[in-house]
N, C-alpha and C positions, 0 to 999 in steps of 0.2 A: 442433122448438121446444126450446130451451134451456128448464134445468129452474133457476130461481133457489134459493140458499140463503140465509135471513137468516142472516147467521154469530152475531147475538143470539141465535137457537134452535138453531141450527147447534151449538154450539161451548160443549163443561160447561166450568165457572165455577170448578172447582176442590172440589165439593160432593158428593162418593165417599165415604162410608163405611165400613166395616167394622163387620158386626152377624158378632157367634159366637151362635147362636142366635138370638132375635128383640130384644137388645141390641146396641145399640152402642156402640163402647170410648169409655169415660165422659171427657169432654173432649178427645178426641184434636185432634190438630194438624195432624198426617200419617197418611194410610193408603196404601198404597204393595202392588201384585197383580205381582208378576214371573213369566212364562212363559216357559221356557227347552226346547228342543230339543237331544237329545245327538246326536253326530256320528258316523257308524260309517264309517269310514276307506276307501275302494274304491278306493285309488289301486291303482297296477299297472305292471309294465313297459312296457305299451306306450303309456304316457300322457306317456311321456318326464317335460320336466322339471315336470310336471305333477302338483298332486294332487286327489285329487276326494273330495266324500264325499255319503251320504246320511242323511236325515234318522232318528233314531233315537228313543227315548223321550221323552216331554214330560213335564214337572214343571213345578210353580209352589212360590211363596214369597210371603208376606204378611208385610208388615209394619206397627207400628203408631205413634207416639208421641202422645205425651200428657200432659196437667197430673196430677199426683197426687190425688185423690179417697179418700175415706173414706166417701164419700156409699152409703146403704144400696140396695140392687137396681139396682148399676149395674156395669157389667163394667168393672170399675175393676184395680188392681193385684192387693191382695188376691184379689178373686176369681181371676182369673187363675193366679195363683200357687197357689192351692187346687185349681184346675183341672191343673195341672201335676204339683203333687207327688203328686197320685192318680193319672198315668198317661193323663187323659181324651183321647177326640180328641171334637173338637168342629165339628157343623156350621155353617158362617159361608154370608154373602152379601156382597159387594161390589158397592155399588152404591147410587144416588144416595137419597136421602132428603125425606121432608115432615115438617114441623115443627106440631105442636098445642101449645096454653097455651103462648105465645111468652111469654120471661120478659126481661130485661137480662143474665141469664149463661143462656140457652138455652134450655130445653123440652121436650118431648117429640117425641123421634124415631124415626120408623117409616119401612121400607123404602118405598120407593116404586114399586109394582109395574107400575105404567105405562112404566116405564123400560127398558130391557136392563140387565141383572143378570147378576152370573156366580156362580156356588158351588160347595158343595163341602163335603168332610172335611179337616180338619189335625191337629197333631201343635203344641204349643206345644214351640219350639225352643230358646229365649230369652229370659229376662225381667230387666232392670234398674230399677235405681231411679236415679236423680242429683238431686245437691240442692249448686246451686252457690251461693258467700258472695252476701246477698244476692235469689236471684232462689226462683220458685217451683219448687217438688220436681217431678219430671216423671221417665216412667217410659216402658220401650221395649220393646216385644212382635214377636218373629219367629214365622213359622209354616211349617212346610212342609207340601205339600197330600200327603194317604191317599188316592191314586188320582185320580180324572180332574177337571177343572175342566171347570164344565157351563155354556153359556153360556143365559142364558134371555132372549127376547124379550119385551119389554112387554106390556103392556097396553093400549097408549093408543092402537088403532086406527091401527096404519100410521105415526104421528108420528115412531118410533123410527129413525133413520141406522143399519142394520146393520152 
């Protein structure tokens, strides 16, 4: 018997996060988890014109943007940037969210642990500001991952597409 998906439950909506600790970056736009594998070269002469390789080290990289904020207890630029010039690495979670005191510019967001999640330690790599004639100030967060990215399964009783 064929297994049906509704692709309505099926299929995230675009609604991933990024919390550095149990925050998430204050108005962001974009959050963006790159996982990269290094290549260790096995090619050989008798592979003729052939080259082969095998899989070698994994890394990842996070990225963030966002509206510029001043707003107090919220991982916003500022903080960030305090977080940086002390040297900090910082443990994050990537992964979808639920929203309390729904407001017209947002709410209160917490991880949603029913979900698959993945995390980790980083290293803040990067941090701008931009502020074009016109438009709102908005600011851009790179990270790369201190050892392994862990992936975690929900919560939610088997619901979860591994």
């Amino acid at each position: 018997m064929a297994v049906e998906h509704d692709a309505n439950k099926d299929i995230v909506r675009g609604q991933l996060f990024l919390f550095i600790g149990e925050l998430p970056i204050a108005f962001a736009s974009s959050a963006a988890l790159e996982i990269t594998t290094e290549e260790i070269d096995v090619s050989n002469k008798m592979m003729g014109d052939w080259s082969a390789s095998l899989p070698g080290k994994k890394s990842f990289t996070l990225s963030s943007e966002s509206l510029l904020t001043r707003k107090e207890g919220q991982m916003s630029f500022d903080t960030l940037l305090d977080k940086q010039i002390a040297g900090d690495t910082l443990d994050f979670v990537f992964g979808e969210a639920t929203v309390a005191n729904k407001s017209n510019t947002g709410g209160e967001f917490t991880l949603d642990a029913t979900k698959k999640n993945y995390k980790g330690t980083v290293m803040i790599t990067s941090l701008s500001l931009k502020s074009d004639n016109g438009a709102i100030a908005s600011c851009s967060v790179s990270f790369k991952g201190v050892g392994a990215l862990t992936p975690v399964a929900g919560s939610g009783g088997g619901d979860d597409i591994l």
